[in-house]
Wavefront OBJ file of the C-alpha trace (Angstrom):
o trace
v 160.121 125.971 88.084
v 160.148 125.442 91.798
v 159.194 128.266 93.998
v 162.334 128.753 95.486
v 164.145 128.250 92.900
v 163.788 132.690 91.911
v 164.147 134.118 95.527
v 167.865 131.595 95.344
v 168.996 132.998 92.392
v 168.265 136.758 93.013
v 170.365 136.303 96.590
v 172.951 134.626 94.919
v 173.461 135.943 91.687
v 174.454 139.535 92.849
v 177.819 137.664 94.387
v 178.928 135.846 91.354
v 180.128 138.968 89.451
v 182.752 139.291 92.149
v 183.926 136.142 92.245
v 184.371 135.708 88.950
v 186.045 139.290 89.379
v 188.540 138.046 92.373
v 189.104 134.523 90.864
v 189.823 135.670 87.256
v 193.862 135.678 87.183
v 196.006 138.896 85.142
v 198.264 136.879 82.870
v 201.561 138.542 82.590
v 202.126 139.331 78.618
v 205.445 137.965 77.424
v 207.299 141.316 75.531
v 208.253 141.533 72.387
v 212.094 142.046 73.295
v 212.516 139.150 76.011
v 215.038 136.183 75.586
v 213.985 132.805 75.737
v 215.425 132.545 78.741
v 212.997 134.668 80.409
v 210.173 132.882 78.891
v 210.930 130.184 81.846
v 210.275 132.897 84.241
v 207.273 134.504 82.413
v 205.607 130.573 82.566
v 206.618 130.216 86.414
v 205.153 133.585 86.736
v 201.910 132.661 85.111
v 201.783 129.169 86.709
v 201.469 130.740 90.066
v 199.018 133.376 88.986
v 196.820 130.860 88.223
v 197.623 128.592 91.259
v 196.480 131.686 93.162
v 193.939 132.070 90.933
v 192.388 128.981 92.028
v 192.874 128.807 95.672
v 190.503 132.083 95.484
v 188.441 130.233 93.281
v 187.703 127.565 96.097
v 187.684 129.681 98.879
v 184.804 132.365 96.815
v 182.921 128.920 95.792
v 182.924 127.207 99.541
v 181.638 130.994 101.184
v 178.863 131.033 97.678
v 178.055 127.150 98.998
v 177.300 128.059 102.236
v 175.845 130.832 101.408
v 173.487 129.084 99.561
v 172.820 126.285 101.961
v 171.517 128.917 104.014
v 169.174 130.577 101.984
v 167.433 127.091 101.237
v 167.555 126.322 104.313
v 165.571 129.847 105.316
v 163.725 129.260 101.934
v 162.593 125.772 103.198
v 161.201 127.168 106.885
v 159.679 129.891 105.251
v 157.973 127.275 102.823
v 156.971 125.023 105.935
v 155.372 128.170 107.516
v 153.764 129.243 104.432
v 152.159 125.854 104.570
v 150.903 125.837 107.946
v 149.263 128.972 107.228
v 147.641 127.562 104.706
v 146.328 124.950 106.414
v 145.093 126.904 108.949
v 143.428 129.664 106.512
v 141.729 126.245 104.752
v 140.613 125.147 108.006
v 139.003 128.548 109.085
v 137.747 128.729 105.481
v 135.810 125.457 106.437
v 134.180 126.606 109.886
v 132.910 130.062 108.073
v 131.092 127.649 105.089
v 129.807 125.348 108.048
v 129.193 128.304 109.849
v 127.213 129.727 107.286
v 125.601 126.776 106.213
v 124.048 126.754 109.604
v 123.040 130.257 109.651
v 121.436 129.983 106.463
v 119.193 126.781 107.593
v 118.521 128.665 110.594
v 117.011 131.962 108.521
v 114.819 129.428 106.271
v 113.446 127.714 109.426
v 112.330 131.367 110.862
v 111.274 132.308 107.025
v 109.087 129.273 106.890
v 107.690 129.035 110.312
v 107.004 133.094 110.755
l 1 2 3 4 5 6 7 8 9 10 11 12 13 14 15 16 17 18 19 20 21 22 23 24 25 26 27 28 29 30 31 32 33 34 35 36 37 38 39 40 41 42 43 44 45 46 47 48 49 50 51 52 53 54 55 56 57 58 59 60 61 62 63 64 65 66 67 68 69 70 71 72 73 74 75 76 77 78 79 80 81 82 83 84 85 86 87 88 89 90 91 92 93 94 95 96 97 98 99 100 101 102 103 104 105 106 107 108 109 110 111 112 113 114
């Protein structure tokens, strides 16, 4: 699993309760003493529920896209950082061996000669 793939999910995730929440429509119920004739008008009625519905939808799902763009975007700088910090730990890591590499041929020299 990619390494960015958790720190995503835990910012999103919190937000997709509530747009599920927002987008879900409240059907009117049909009663048990209407007419036929105001069936029509319950089925408009539920029609544009849902048309609303799904306007939310797209509006909740382009903010949750952007959102997201973001926090890959910060995900992927923080990943290019990371990795230039790396790089230069590696490199330091490199100068201390040399470094003592040189320090220990310098203490057999004195051992041997002394």
């Amino acid at each position: 699993m990619p390494a960015w793939l958790v720190p995503a999910l835990k910012a999103v995730l919190p937000h997709v309760g509530s747009i599920v929440a927002a987008a879900a429509p409240v059907f009117t119920q049909k009663r048990a003493g209407e007419a036929s004739a105001g069936q029509a008008a319950v089925v408009q009625q539920q029609i544009a529920e849902l048309q609303q519905a799904a306007s939310q939808n797209a509006v909740h799902v382009r903010e949750l896209a952007e959102q997201l763009g973001q926090t890959v975007t910060a995900l992927e700088r923080a990943a290019e950082q990371a990795e230039a910090r790396m790089r230069r730990a590696v490199g330091l890591s490199l100068v201390a061996v040399g470094l003592a590499g040189v320090a220990l041929l310098l203490a057999l020299v004195v051992l041997l000669r002394g």
